[in-house]
C-alpha positions as CSV (number, residue, x, y, z in Angstrom):
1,X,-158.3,-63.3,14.6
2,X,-155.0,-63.9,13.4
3,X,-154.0,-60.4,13.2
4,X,-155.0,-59.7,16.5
5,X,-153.2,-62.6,18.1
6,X,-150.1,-61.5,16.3
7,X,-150.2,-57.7,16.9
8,X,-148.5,-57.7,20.6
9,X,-145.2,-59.8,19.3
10,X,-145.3,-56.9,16.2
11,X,-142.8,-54.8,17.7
12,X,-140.6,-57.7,19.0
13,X,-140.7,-58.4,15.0
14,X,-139.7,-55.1,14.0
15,X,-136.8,-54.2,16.6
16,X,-135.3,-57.6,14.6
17,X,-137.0,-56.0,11.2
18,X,-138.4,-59.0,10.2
19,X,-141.1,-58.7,7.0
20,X,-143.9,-60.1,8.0
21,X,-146.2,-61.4,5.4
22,X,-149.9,-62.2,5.9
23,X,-152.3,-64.2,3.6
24,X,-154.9,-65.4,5.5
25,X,-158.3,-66.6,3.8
26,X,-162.2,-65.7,5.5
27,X,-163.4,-68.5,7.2
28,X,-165.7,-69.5,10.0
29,X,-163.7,-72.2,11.9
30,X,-165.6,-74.7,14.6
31,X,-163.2,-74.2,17.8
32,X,-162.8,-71.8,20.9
33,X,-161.5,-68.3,19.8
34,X,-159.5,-68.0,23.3
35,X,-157.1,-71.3,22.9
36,X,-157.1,-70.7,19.1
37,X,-155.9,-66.9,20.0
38,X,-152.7,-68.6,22.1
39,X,-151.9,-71.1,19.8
40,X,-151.3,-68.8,16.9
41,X,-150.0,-66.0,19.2
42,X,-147.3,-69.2,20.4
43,X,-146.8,-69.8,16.5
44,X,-145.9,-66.0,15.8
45,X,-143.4,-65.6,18.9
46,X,-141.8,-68.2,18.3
47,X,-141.2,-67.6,14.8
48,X,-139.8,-64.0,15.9
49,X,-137.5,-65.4,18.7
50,X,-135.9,-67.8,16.2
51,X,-135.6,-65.6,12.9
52,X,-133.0,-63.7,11.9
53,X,-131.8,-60.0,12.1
54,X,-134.1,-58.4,8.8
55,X,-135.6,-62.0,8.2
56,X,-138.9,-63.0,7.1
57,X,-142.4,-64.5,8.5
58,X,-144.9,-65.5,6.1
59,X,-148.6,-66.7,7.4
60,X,-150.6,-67.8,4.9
61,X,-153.4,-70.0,5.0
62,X,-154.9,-72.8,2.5
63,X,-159.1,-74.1,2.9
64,X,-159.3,-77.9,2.3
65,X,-161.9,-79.8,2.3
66,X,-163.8,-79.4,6.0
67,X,-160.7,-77.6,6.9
68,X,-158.0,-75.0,6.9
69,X,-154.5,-74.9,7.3
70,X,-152.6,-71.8,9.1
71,X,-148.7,-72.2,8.1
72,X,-146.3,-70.3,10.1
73,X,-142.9,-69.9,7.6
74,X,-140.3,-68.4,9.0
75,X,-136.5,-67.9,7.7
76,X,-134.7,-68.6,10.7
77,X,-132.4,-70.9,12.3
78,X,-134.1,-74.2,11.5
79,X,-134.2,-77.5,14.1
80,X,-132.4,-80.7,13.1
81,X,-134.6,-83.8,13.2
82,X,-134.0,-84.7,16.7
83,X,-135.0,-81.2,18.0
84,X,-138.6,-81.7,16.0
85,X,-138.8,-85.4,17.4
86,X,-138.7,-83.8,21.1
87,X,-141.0,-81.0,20.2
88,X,-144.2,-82.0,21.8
89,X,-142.9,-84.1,24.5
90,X,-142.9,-83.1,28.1
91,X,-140.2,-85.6,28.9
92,X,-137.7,-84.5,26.2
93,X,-138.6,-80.6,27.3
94,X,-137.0,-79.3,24.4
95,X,-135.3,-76.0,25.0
96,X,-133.4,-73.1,22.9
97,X,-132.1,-69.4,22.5
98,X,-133.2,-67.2,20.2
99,X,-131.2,-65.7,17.6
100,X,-131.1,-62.5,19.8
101,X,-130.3,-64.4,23.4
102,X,-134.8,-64.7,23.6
103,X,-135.0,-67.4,26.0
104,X,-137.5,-70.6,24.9
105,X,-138.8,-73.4,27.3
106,X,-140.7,-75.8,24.6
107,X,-143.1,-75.7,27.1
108,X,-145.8,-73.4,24.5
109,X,-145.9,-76.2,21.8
110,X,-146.7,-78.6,24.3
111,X,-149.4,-76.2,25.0
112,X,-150.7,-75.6,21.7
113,X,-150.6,-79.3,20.9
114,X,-153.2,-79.8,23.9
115,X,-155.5,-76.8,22.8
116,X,-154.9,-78.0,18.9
117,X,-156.4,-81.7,19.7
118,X,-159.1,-79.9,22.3
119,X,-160.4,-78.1,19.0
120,X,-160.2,-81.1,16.6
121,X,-157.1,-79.9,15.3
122,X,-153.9,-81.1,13.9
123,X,-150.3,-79.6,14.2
124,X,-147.2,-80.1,12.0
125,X,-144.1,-78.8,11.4
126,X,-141.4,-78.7,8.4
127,X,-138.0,-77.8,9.2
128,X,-134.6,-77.7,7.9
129,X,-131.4,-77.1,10.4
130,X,-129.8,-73.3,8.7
131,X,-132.9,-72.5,6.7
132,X,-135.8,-71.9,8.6
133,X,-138.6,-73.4,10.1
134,X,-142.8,-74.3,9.1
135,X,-145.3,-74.6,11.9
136,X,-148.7,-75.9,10.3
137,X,-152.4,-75.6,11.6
138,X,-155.4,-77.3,10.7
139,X,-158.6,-76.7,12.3
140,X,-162.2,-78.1,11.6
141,X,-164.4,-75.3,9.6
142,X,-167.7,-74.6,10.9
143,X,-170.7,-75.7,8.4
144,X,-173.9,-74.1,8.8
């Protein structure tokens, strides 16, 4: 699933030539494929739109207990703290350039917050202003 959410930002990735890196363990999650489909589609984009010229993505996921995690690394331009406070809030409506002009509304993490918590998710991210940039996952796993 991941790698076909991913594959019709691929060639906005490689005009920049940006390695991307996947790692992504089997599992069966418990959620709706469509919304899950957008939110890590939303994840890659955006990690293309604010990565350098030749930089790097890396998705990778990790199983926990009931669980996994989907971590979106990228080696871009970073947010300062008060950029990641306003993130998921309508009212602060968060907006940037890419590194190559890309324009960026904040309005698709607001999104994938709402279809995260509709599939008994959680979202995160990690950040450092200059260095890059970690969006992180987690979704319920389905048990049998």
């Amino acid at each position: 699933m991941v790698k076909e959410s991913i594959s019709a930002y691929l060639g906005a990735a490689a005009l920049k030539e940006i390695d991307v890196e996947t790692s992504i363990e089997e599992a069966d999650i418990w959620g709706d494929k469509e919304t899950i489909k957008i939110i890590i589609s939303n994840l890659f984009n955006n990690a293309t739109k604010y990565c350098h010229q030749k930089g790097e993505i890396n998705i990778y996921s990790k199983l926990k207990k009931g669980h996994i995690e989907i971590h979106f690394k990228d080696s871009g331009i970073g947010m300062s703290q008060d950029i990641m406070d306003g993130l998921f809030k309508m009212e602060k409506n968060v907006q940037r350039m890419g590194t190559s002009d890309e324009k960026g509304t904040g309005l698709g993490l607001i999104l994938c917050q709402e279809f995260i918590h509709k599939n008994n998710g959680d979202i995160g991210v990690k950040s450092t202003e200059g260095e890059g940039s970690e969006f992180c996952i987690s979704l319920p796993l389905y048990m049998s």
